[in-house]
C-alpha positions as CSV (number, residue, x, y, z in Angstrom):
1,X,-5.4,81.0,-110.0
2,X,-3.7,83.7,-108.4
3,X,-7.0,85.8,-107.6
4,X,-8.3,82.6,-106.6
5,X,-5.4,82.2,-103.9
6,X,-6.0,85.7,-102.9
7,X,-2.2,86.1,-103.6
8,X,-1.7,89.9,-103.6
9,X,-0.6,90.8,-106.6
10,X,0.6,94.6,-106.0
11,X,3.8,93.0,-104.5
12,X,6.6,92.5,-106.6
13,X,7.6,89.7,-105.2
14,X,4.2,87.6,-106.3
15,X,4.4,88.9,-109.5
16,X,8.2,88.5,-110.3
17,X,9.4,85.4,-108.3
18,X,12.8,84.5,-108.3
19,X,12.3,80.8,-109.4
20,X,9.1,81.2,-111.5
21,X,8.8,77.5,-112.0
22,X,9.0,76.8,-109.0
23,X,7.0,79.3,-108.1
24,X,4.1,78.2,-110.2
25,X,4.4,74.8,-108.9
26,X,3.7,76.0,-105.4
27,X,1.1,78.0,-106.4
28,X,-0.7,75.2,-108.4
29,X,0.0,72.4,-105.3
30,X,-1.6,75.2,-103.0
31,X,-4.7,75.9,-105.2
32,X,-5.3,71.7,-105.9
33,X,-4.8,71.7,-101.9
34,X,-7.4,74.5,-101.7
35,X,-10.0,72.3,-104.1
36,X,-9.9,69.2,-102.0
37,X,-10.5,70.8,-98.8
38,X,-13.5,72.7,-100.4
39,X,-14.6,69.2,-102.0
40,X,-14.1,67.8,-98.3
41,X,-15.8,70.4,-96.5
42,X,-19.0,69.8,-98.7
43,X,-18.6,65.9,-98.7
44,X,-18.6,66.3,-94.9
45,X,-21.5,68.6,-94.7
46,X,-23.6,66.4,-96.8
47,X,-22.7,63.5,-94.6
48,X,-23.8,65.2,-91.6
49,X,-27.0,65.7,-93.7
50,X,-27.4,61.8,-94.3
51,X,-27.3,61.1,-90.5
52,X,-30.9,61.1,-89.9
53,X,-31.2,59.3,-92.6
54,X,-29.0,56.4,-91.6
55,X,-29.6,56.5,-88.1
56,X,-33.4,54.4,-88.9
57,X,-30.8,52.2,-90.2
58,X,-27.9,51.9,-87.8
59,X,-29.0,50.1,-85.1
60,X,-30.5,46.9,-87.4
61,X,-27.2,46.9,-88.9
62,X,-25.5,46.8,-85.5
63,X,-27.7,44.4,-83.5
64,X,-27.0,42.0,-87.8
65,X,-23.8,42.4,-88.2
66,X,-22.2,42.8,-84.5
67,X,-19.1,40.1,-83.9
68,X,-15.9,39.9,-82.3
69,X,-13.6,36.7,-82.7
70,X,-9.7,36.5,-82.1
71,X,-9.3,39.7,-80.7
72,X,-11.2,41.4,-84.2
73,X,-14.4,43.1,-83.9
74,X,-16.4,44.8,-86.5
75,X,-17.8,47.8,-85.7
76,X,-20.9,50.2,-87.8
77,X,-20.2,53.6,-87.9
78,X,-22.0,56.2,-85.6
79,X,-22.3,59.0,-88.5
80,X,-21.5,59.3,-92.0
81,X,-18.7,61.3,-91.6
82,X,-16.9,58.2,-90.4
83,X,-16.7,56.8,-93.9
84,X,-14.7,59.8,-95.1
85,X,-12.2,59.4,-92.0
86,X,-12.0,55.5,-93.1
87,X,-11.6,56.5,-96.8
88,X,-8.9,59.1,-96.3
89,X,-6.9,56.7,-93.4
90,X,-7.5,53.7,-95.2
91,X,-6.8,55.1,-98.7
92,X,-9.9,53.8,-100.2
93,X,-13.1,54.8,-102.3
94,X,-15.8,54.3,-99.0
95,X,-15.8,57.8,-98.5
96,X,-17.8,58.4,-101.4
97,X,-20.7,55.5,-100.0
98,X,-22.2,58.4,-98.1
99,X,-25.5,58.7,-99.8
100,X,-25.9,54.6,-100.5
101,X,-25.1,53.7,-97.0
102,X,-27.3,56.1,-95.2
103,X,-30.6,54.9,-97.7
104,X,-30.1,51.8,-96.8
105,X,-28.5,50.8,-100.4
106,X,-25.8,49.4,-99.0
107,X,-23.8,48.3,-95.7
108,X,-19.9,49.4,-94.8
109,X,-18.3,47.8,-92.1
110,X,-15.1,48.5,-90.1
111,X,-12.7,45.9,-89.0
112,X,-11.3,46.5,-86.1
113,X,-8.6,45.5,-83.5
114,X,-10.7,44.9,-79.9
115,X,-8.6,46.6,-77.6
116,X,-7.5,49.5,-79.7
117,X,-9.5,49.8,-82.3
118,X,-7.0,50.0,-84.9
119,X,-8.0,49.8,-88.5
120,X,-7.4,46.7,-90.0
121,X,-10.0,46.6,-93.1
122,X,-13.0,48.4,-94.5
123,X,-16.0,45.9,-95.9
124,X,-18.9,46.3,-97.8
125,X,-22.3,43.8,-97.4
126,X,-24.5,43.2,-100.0
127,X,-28.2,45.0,-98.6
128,X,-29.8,42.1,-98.9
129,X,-27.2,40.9,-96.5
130,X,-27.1,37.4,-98.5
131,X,-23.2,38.5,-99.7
132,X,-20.1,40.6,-98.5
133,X,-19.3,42.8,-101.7
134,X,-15.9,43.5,-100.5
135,X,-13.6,43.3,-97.5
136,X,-9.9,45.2,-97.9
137,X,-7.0,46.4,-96.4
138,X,-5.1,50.0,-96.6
139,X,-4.6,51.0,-100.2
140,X,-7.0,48.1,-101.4
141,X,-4.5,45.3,-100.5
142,X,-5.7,42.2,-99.5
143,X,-6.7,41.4,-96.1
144,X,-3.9,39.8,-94.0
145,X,-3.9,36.3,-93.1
146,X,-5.4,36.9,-89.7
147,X,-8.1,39.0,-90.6
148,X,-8.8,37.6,-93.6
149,X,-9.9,34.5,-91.4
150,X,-11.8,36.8,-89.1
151,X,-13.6,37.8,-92.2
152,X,-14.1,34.0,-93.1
153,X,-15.1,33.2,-89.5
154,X,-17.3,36.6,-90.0
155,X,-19.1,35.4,-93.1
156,X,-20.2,32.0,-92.1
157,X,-22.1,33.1,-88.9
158,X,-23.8,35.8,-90.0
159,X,-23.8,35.8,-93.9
160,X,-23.8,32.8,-94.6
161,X,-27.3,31.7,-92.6
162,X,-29.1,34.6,-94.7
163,X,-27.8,33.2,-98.0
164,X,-29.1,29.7,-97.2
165,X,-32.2,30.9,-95.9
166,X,-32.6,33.6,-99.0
């Protein structure tokens, strides 16, 4: 692990800490640190590889799925990389929907404020469009009241009409 660090091991201090439990602690927090930003850097990299790919995509999904009611707007992500900023803000799995969204396999959705464009919710549509697969908060909660109804209000104009007609 330590050769893995680089940690220099000709210094004394490295290889006879004072506190060697905690002292191995740090080390192992450092080197789990060091595999997530490696397993980041590659999911990004492989996003920005999908973006040609979901850009013959995007703008259906826009010009579909495009609403704003009560001061809640959905909006479609520009790149792929978005979905690993929403995963990692929002707490949530959508981060690793790179490959699916981008081929078409799936859709993700971000709910929105209008006017700041704070997170409020991540949601996944069926492809076919004729369902939403999910819609949640931070963490996986629930949807507040509010949005939850945006979501409602979201579903039965431009789900809903596909569903009926499918």
């Amino acid at each position: 692990m330590c050769k893995e660090m680089n940690v220099d091991l000709t210094s004394k201090a490295n290889l006879f800490p004072r506190n060697l439990r905690r002292a191995h602690d740090a080390a192992m927090e450092h080197a789990r640190t060091l595999r997530e930003l490696k397993w980041l850097r590659e999911r990004r990299k492989d996003a920005q590889g999908m973006d040609a790919a979901w850009e013959e995509h995007r703008a259906a999904v826009e010009k579909r799925y495009g609403f704003t009611a009560d001061g809640i707007t959905i909006r479609v992500p520009e790149k792929m990389e978005e979905l690993i900023d929403e995963g990692n803000a929002m707490h949530n799995c959508v981060g690793t929907y790179v490959r699916r969204v981008a081929s078409g396999r799936t859709i993700v959705v971000f709910i929105r404020t209008e006017d700041t464009d704070e997170r409020l919710g991540t949601m996944e549509i069926a492809a076919d469009g004729t369902h939403i697969v999910q819609a949640r908060a931070a963490f996986n909660a629930d949807l507040p009241q509010d949005v939850q109804a945006f979501v409602d209000k979201f579903e039965a104009e431009k789900i809903n009409p596909i569903g009926m007609a499918g």
